[in-house]
N, C-alpha and C positions, 0 to 999 in steps of 0.2 A: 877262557877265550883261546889262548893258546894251546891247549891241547885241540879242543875243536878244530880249530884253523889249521892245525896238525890234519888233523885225522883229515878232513873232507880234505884240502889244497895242496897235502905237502907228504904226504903217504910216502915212505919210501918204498909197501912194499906194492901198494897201486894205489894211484893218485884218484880219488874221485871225481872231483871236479878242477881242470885246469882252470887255474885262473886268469891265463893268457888266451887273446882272442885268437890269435895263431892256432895254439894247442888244440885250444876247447873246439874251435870247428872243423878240427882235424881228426878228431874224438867222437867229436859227435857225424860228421861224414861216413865216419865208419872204414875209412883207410884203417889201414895195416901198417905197424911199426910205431917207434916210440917218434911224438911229435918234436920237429926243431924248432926251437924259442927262440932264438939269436935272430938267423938269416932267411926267417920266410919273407916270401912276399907283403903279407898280412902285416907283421911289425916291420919290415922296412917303409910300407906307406903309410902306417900311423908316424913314423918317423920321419917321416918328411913332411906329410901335414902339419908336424910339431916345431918344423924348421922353419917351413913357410910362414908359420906364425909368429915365429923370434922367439920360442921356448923350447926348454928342454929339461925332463927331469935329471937332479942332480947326477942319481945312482942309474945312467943312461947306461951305463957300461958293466953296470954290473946285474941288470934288473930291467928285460924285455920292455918296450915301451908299450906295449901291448898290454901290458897287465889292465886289470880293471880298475886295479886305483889310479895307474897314471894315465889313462882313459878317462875317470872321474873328474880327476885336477884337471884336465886339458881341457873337458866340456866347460868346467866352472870356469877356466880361464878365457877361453871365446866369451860366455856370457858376461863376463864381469869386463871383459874389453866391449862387447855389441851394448850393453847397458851404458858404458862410459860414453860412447860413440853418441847413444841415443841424449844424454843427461848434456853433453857439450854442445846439441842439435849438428853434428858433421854426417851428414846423410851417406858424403862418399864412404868414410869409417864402418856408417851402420851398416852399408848393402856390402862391404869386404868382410864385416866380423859372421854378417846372415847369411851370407856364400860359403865362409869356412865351417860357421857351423852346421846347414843343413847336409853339405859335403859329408863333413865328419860322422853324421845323425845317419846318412843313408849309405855311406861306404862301411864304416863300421859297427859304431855303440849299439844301433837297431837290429843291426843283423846278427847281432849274439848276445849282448846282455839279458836282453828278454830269459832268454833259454837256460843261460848261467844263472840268474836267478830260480829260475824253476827247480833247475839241481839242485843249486844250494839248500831249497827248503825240504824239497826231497832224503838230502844226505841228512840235514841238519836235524829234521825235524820237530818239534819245539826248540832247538838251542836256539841261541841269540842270534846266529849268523842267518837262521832262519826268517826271524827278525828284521834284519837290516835288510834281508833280500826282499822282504815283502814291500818293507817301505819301498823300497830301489822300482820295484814292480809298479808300485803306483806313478813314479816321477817317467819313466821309460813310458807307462801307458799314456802317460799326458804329451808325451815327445811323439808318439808315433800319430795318436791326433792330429797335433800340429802339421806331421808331415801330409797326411792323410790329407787336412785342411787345404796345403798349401798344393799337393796335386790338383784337387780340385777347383782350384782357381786355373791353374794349367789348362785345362782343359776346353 
């Protein structure tokens, strides 16, 4: 696994696929020049989305908030707070944790995960990473439904 995760994510002498939302839509945009991880826009407002919410990954400081894992943990962490919200019946909790996460669904994890997954299988392959990204494809395609769903109540 760690060679894989080497080779597609962490390439020193070219990175296949970043694994940061910053990067990867910086990449895949098709700008010019190597992507900033630290001080984009992109991770500065997944990092404050993550403040707004009273969390923060540990390694904040040493490891973009933007990555797709702590991207991962922060949606699991909305859902297991708007579930809490739902299972206590506190409606105000539920429509704050369903604002943060539809927020987070359609400023970020939709606008790129989709696509980093696609990579991922692409670089991968059959490897495992290939794998986890297809599962990943399915839980994002059932997210973007939803959002889809909830437009068309909008409307």
């Amino acid at each position: 696994m760690r060679k894989e995760y080497t080779r597609i994510y962490l390439s020193p002498v070219r990175v296949l696929v970043y694994p940061y939302e910053s990067a990867f839509l910086h990449v895949e945009s098709g700008r010019e020049g190597v992507p900033v991880l630290f001080r984009s826009a992109v991770t500065l407002d997944v990092e404050a989305q993550m403040r707004e919410a009273g969390v923060m990954p540990k390694n904040a400081r040493k490891e973009p908030c933007d990555s797709v894992f702590q991207e991962f943990e922060f949606m699991s962490f909305m859902y297991g707070s708007l579930a809490a919200a739902i299972q206590e019946g506190d409606e105000a909790a539920c429509d704050l944790w369903q604002g943060r996460v539809e927020r987070f669904l359609d400023e970020h994890a939709l606008k790129w995960m989709p696509a980093f997954m696609e990579r991922t299988i692409e670089h991968s392959g059959e490897g495992l990473y290939a794998s986890f990204a297809r599962i990943a494809l399915v839980f994002l395609g059932m997210l973007s439904e939803e959002v889809v769903e909830r437009e068309k109540e909008l409307v």
